[in-house]
C-alpha positions in Angstrom: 74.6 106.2 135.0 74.3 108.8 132.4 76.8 109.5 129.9 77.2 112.9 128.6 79.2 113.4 125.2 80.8 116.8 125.5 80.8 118.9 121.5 84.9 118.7 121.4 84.6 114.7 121.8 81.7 114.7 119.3 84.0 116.4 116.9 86.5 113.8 117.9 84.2 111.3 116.4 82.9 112.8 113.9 86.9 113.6 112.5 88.3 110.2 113.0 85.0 108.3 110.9 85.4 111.2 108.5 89.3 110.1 108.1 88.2 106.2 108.0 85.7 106.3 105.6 88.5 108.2 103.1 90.3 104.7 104.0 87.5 102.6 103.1 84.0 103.5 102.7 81.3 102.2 105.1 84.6 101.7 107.4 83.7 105.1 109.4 80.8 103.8 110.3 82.0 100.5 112.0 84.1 102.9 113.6 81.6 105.1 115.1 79.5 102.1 116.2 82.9 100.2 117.9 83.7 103.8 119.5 79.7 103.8 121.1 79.7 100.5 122.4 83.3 101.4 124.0 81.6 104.4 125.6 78.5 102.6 126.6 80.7 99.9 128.3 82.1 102.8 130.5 78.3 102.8 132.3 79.8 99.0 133.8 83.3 100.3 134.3 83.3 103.9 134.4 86.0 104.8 137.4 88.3 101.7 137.0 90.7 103.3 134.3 93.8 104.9 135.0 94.2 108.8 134.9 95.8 110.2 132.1 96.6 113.8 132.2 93.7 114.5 135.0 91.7 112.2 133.4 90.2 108.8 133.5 91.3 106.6 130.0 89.5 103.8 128.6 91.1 102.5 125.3 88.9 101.1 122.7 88.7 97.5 122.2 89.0 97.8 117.9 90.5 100.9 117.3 93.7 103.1 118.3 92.1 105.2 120.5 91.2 106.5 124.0 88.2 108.0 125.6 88.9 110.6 128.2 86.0 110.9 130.9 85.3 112.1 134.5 82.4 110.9 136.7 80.6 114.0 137.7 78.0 112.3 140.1 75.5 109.9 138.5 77.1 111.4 134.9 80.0 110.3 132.6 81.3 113.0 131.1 83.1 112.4 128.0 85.7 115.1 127.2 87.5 113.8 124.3 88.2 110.5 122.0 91.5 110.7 120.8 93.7 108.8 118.4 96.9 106.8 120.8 99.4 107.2 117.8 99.4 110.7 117.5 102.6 112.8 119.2 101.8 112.7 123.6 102.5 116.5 123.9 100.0 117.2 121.3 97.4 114.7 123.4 98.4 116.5 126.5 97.4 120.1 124.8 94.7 119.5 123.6 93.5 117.8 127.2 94.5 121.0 128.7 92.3 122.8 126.4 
């Protein structure tokens, strides 16, 4: 399988290491590489999450958050990687986006 980081999940990324590394330097990075070996994992597992507002929900194994991906054929598309202690309605809208 292929996995296909959609833009609005890269900004995910890219906004959550940018907020850990004001924490602790160097500590966005460990986050970015735990976050890509949660999302590789989903080539073994992809489909066996539970569906979270329409879509399927892996939570990482380190950090407070959850990936949000669909299986589109032999691709993983991953829509967004969001933080799990942030306000569910404001997960929900931005999902609907």
């Amino acid at each position: 399988m292929k996995i296909r980081i959609l833009p609005e999940a890269e900004a995910d990324l890219a906004r959550a290491a940018d907020f850990y590394d004001a924490q602790t330097g160097g500590l966005g990075n460990y986050f970015i590489a735990c976050l890509a070996d949660d999302i590789e994992a989903l080539k073994i597992h992809a489909g066996v999450h539970e569906r979270q507002h329409g879509l399927l929900r892996a939570l990482s194994k380190r950090f407070p958050f959850a990936i949000f991906y669909e299986l589109a054929g032999p691709v993983i598309d991953v829509f967004a990687v969001l933080d799990c202690r942030q306000d569910p309605a404001s997960i929900e809208a931005r999902l609907r986006d």
